[in-house]
C-alpha positions in Angstrom: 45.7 -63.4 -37.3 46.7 -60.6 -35.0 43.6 -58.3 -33.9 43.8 -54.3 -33.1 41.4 -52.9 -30.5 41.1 -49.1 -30.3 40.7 -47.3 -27.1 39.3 -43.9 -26.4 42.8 -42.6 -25.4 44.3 -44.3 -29.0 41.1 -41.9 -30.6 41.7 -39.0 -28.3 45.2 -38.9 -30.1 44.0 -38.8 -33.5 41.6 -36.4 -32.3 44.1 -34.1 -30.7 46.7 -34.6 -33.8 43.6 -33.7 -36.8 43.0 -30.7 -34.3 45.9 -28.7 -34.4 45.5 -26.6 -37.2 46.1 -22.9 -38.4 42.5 -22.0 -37.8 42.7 -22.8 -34.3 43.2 -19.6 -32.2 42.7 -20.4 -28.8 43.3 -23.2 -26.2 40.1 -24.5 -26.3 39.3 -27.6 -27.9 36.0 -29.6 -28.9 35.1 -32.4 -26.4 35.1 -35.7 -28.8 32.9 -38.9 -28.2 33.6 -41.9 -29.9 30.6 -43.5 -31.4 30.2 -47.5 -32.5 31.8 -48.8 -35.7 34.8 -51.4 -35.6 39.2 -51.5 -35.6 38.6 -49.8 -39.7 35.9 -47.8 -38.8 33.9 -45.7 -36.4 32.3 -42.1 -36.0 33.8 -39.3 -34.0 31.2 -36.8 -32.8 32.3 -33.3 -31.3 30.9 -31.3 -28.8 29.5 -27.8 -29.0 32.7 -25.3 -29.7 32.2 -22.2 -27.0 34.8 -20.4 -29.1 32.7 -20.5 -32.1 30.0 -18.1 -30.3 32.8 -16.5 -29.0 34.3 -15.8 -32.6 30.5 -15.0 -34.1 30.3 -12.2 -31.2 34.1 -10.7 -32.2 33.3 -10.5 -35.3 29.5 -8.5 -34.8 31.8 -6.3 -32.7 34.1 -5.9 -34.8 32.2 -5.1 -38.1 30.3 -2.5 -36.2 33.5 -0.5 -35.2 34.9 -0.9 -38.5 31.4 0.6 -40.0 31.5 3.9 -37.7 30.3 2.4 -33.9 31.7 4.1 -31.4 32.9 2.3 -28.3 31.2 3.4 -25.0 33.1 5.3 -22.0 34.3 4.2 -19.1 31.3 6.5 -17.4 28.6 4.8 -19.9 29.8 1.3 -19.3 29.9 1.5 -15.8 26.7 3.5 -15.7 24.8 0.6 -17.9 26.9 -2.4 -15.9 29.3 -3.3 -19.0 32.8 -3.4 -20.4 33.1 -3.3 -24.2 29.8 -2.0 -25.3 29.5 0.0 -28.7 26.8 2.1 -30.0 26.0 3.2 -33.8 23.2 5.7 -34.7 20.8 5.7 -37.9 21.6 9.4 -39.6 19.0 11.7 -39.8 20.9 13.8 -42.5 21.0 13.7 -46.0 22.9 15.3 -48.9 21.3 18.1 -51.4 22.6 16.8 -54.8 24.4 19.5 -56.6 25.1 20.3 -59.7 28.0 21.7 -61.9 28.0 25.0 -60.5 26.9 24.1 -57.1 28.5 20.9 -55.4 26.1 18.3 -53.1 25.9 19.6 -49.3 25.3 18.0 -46.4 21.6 18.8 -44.5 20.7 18.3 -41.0 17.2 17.5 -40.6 14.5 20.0 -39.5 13.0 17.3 -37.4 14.3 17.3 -33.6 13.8 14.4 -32.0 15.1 12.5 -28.7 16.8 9.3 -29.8 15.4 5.9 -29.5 17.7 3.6 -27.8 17.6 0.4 -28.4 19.5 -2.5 -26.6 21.1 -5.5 -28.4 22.9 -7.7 -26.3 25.1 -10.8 -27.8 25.0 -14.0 -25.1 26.8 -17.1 -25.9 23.8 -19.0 -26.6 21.8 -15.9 -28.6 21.4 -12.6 -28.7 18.4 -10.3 -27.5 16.7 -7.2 -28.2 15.6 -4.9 -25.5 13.3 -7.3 -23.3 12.6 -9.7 -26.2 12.7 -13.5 -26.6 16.4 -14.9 -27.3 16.9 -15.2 -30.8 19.3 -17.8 -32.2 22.6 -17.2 -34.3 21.9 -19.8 -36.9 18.1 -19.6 -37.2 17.6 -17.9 -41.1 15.2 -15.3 -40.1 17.6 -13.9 -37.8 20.5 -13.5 -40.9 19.1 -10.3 -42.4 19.1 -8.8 -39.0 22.9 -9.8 -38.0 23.8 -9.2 -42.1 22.6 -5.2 -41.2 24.4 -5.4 -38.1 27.7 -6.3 -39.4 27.5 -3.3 -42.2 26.8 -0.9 -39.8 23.1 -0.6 -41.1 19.7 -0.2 -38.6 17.4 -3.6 -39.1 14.8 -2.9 -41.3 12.1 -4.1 -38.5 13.5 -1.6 -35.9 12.7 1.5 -38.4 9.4 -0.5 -39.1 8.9 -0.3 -34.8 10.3 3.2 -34.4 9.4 4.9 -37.8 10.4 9.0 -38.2 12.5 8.7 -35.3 16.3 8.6 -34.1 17.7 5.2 -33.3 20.3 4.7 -31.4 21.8 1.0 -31.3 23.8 -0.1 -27.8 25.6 -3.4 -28.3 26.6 -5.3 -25.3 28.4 -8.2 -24.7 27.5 -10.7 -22.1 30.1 -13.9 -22.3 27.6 -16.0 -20.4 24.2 -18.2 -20.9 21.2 -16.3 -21.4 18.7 -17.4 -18.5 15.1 -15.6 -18.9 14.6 -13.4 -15.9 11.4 -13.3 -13.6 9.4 -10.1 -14.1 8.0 -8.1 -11.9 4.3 -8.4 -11.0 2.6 -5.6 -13.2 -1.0 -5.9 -12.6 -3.4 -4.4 -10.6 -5.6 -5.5 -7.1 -9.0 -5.7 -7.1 -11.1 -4.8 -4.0 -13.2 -7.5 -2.0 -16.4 -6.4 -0.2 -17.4 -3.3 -1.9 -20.2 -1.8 0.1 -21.7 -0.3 -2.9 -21.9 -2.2 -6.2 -20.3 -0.6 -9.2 -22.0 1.8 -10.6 -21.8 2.8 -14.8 -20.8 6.7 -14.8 -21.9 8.5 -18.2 -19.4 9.0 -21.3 -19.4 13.3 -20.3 -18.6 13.0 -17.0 -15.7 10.9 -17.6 -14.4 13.6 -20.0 -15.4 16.1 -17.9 -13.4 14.3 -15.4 -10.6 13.8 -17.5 -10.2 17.2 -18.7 -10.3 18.4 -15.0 -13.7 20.9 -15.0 -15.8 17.8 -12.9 -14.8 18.1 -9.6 -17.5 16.5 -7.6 -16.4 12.7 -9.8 -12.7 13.6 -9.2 -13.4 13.5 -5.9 -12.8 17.2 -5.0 -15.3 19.3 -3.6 -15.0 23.0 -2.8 -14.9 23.9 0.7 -17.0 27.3 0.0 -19.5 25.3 -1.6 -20.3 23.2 1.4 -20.3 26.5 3.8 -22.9 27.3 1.3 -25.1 24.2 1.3 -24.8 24.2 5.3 -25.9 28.0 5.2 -28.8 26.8 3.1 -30.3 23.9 4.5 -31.1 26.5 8.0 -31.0 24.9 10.8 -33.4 25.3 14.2 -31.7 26.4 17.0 -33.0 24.1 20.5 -34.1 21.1 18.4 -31.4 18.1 18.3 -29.1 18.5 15.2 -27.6 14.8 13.7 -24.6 15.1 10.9 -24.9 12.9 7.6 -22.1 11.9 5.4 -22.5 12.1 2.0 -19.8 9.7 0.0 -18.6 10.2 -3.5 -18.3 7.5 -6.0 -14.1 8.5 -6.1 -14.2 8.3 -2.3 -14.8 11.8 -1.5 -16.7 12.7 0.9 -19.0 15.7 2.3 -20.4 16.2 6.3 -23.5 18.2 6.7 -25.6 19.3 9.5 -29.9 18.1 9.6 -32.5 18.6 12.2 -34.5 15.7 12.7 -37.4 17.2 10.7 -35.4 17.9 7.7 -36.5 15.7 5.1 -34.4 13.7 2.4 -34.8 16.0 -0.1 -33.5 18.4 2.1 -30.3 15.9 1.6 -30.4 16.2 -1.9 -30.5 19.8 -2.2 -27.6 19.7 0.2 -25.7 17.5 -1.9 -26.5 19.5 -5.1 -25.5 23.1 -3.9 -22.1 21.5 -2.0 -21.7 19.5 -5.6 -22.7 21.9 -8.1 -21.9 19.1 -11.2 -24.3 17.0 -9.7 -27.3 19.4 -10.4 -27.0 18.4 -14.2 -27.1 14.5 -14.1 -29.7 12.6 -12.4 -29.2 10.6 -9.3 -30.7 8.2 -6.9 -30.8 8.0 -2.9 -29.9 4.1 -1.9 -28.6 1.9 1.0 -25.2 0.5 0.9 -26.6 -2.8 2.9 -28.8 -4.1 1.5 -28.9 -2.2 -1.6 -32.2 -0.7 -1.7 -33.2 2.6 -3.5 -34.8 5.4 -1.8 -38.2 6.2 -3.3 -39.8 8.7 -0.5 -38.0 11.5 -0.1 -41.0 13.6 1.6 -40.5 11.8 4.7 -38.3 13.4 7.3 -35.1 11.5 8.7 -36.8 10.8 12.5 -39.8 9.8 10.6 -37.2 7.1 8.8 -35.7 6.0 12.7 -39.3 5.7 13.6 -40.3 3.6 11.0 -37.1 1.4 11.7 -36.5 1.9 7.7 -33.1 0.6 6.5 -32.1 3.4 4.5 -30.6 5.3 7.4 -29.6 2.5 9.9 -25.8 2.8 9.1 -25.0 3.6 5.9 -26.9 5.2 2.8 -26.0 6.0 -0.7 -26.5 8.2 -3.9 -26.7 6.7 -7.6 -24.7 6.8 -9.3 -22.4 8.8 -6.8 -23.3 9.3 -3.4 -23.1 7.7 -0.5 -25.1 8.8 2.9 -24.3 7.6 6.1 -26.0 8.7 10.1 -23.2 9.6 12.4 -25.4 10.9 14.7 -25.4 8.3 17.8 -28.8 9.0 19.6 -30.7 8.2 16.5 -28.3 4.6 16.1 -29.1 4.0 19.6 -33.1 4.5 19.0 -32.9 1.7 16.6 -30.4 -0.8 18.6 -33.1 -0.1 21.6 -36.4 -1.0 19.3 -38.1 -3.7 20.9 -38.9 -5.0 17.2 -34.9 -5.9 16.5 -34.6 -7.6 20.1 -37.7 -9.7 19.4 -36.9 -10.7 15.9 -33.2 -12.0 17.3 -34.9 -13.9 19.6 -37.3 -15.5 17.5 -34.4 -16.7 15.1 -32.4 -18.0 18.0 -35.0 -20.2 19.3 -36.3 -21.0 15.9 -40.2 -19.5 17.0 -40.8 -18.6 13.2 -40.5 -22.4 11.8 -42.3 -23.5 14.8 -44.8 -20.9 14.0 -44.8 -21.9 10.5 -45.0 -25.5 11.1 -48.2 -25.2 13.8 -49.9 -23.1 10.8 -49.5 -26.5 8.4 -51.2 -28.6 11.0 -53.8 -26.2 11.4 -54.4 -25.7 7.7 -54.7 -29.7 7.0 -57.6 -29.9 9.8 -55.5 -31.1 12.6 -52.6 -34.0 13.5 -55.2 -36.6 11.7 -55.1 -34.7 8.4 -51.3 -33.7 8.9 -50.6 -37.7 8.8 -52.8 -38.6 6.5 -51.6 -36.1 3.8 -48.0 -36.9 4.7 -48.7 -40.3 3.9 -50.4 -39.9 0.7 -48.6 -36.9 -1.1 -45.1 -37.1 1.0 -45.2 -33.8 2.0 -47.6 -31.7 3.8 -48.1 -27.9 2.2 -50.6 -25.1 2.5 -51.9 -22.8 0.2 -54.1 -20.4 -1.8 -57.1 -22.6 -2.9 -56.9 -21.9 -7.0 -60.2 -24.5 -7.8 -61.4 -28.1 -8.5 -62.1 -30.0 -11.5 -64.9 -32.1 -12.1 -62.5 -35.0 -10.6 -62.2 -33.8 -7.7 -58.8 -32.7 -7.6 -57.8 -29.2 -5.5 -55.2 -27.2 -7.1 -52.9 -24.5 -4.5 -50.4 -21.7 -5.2 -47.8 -20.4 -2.8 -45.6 -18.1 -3.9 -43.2 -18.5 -1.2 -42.0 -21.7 -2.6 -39.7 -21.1 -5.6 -41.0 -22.0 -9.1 -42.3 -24.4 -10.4 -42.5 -25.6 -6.7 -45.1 -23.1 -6.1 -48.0 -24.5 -7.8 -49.6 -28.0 -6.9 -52.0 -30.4 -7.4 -53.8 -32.5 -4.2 -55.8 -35.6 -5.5 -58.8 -37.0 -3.6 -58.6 -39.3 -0.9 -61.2 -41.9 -2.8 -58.3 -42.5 -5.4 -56.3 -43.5 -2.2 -52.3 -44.2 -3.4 -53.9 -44.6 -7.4 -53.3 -41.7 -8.6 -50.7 -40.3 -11.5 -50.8 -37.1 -14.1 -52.9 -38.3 -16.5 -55.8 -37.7 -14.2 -55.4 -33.9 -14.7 -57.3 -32.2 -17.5 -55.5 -30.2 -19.9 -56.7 -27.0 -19.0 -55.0 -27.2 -15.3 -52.1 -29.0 -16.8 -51.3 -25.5 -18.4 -51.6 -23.7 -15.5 -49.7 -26.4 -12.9 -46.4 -26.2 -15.5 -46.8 -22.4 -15.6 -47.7 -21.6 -19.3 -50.4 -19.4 -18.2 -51.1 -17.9 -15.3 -55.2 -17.7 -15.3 -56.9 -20.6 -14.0 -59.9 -22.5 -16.2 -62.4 -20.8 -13.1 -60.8 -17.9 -14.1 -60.6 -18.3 -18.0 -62.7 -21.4 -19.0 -61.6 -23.1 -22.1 -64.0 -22.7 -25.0 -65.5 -26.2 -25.8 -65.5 -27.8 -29.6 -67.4 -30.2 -30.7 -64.2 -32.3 -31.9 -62.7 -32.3 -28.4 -62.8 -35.1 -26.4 -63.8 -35.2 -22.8 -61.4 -35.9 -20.5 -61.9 -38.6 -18.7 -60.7 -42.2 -17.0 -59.3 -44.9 -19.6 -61.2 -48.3 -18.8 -59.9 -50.0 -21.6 -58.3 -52.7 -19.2 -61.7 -53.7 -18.0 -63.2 -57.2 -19.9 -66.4 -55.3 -20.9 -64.9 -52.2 -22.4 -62.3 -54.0 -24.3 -62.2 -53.7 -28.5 -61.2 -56.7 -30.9 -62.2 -55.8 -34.3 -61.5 -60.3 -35.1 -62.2 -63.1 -32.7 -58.4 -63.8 -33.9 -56.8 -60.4 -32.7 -54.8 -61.4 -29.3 -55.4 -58.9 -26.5 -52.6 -55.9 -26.8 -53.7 -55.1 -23.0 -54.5 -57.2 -20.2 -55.0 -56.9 -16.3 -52.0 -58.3 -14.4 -53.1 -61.4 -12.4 -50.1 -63.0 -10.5 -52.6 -66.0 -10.0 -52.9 -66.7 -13.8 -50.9 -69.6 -14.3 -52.3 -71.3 -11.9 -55.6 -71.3 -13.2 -54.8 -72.4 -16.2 
């Protein structure tokens, strides 16, 4: 019993020999792969056919020229970066039907428009439009839109996307893979450290900004106007003059000449006269750092260097628009002088204000004994403002320096020694010490019923204040006694 073996290159014959047929129009060929199966039988798979696509993409082009598209110049095609690109137009004419006197006409339409063009490129793998997704040849929802294509027709969804207007269709060929291309980065930076936090700006002045008749939020300000507000504010001539900057929320920014007795409402009237838009909305003097409003604004600006207020020491600021800043370096140099600033840097370096701060503990606990002792017992030493004492004996504090519910605590007595827990606080300082009212009981003394209870020690553990309703009824508490057993 002889045996046959088939080899791939035995296959790759029959392949080759069921291959050549009339249909075959170019030297390519499908890569086969023999698959399993035995001398009688076996499957032959084929490759991927780069012709087919090929074929598919002659015949789009083809069925377009044939239907009116009009093959691109040797201008255009270099111009867009291609070689055989075609482009067909959607009409925007139309015919008057006649009749038997009069015969049908062609009309342009009254409507001028620019056209819309619109790319659609064929790859091997796909095709694209414009800067979409690639979009397969044999997916179904794609053969209504190649069907239009090949009877010289505009897709129904690109009239949907540009409706009442002029397309214009540019069909490239690109005999190569798609690969989806990086785009550029389109998005905007955001600024880090912004002196000033952002400030809402009403609905009319952004119109009025838009529409051009706002200049003082566009960032613009009239130079007349400022020779104006300088001429008003009147300065005194032998006393020392400093110049303040005035910022807008754009970025703009206006310079303007004080005396050291001008005021800050001298500032604002400045501001308002070299800004006349700013006379109609209300705004706030403020500090850029820290952030701190203005309130007075009788007091004059050496009045503010004296005081060693922050408002002026660099920069200042107008809500919701305005920013103020000294640029004047005498009064700067007043306050990096002040004795106060030097002291208060040193005191930080060394660490004087937790020293300070500590010594003030001790001295409030009545001395190192009492510092120790109320370590030992509570874990923590703290002083306070004494709030009152219930009929236990217990001292309740408040300091408001300490961040809730932190601030509010409870020192037991030392008779109780280490036994203590929270049920030895009444209920009327339990409300206050958990903060759901903020008056005392010596403030605001609870109204007594006669249902309530007093509050007071359980002693139910004791032998002679025990309850058994039946000689029977076992004990449901007892004292601990480690010694028990061996009583017994």
């Amino acid at each position: 019993m002889s045996r046959r073996i088939a080899t791939l290159h035995s296959s790759g014959k029959k392949t080759r020999s069921r291959s050549n047929s009339p249909s075959t129009d170019s030297g390519k060929r499908q890569q086969g792969f023999f698959v399993g199966g035995s001398e009688q039988s076996g499957n032959l798979v084929l490759g991927s056919d780069s012709s087919r696509s090929e074929d598919v993409v002659s015949q789009f082009f083809n069925s377009a020229r044939a239907h009116g598209a009009e093959s691109l110049t040797p201008e255009e095609n270099a111009k867009l970066g291609t070689r055989d690109a075609v482009k067909f137009a959607s009409s925007s004419k139309g015919y008057r039907l006649g009749d038997a006197v009069q015969p049908s006409e062609l009309v342009e339409s009254s409507i001028s428009s620019s056209p819309q063009e619109v790319a659609l490129v064929m790859w091997e793998n796909g095709f694209t439009v414009d800067d979409g997704p690639l979009r397969s040849y044999s997916d179904s929802p794609n053969h209504s839109f190649l069907q239009s294509i090949c009877e010289g027709h505009i897709p129904s969804e690109i009239i949907r996307q540009y409706p009442g207007k002029t397309i214009d269709i540019r069909m490239e060929r690109r005999q190569e893979q798609y690969v989806v291309e990086a785009k550029p980065f389109s998005g905007q930076g955001q600024r880090l450290g912004e002196l000033v936090p952002i400030i809402a700006v009403a609905e009319n002045s952004k119109r009025r900004t838009s529409n051009g008749a706002n200049p003082a939020n566009s960032g613009f300000v009239d130079s007349d106007c400022v020779k104006k507000a300088q001429e008003a504010v009147k300065l005194v001539d032998g006393e020392p003059i400093t110049h303040v900057q005035i910022r807008l929320p754009s970025g703009g920014r206006v310079v303007g000449q004080f005396n050291h007795n001008h005021t800050v409402r001298d500032i604002r009237n400045f501001l308002v006269i070299a800004a006349p838009d700013y006379a109609f909305q209300p705004f706030n003097l403020m500090t850029t750092f820290p952030n701190k409003v203005i309130e007075e604004e009788n007091i004059s600006l050496k009045e503010a260097v004296d005081r060693k207020r922050e408002m002026f020491y660099t920069n200042c600021a107008v809500v919701p628009a305005v920013r103020v800043a000294y640029m004047e370096h005498k009064l700067c140099m007043m306050l990096r002088k002040s004795g106060a600033n030097v002291l208060m840097s040193v005191k930080e370096i060394l660490g004087l204000r937790i020293w300070t701060k500590f010594f003030q503990i001790v001295k409030g606990c009545g001395g190192w004994i009492g510092f120790m002792k109320k370590r030992y017992l509570m874990d923590e030493t703290r002083i306070g403002k004494f709030m009152g004492e219930d009929k236990f004996g217990n001292k309740y504090y408040e300091d408001n320096s300490y961040f809730i519910p932190r601030n509010r605590w409870v020192e037991y007595p030392e008779h109780v020694w280490l036994d203590y827990d929270a049920s030895q606080i009444p209920a009327e300082w339990h409300m206050w010490l958990h903060h759901i009212t903020d008056e005392t009981p010596v403030q605001n003394p609870p109204k007594r019923r006669k249902w309530m209870l007093d509050h007071e020690e359980t002693l139910t553990l004791l032998e002679n204040r025990k309850y058994y309703p039946y000689s029977t009824t076992k004990q449901k508490l007892s004292l601990w006694n480690p010694k028990f057993k061996e009583t017994q």
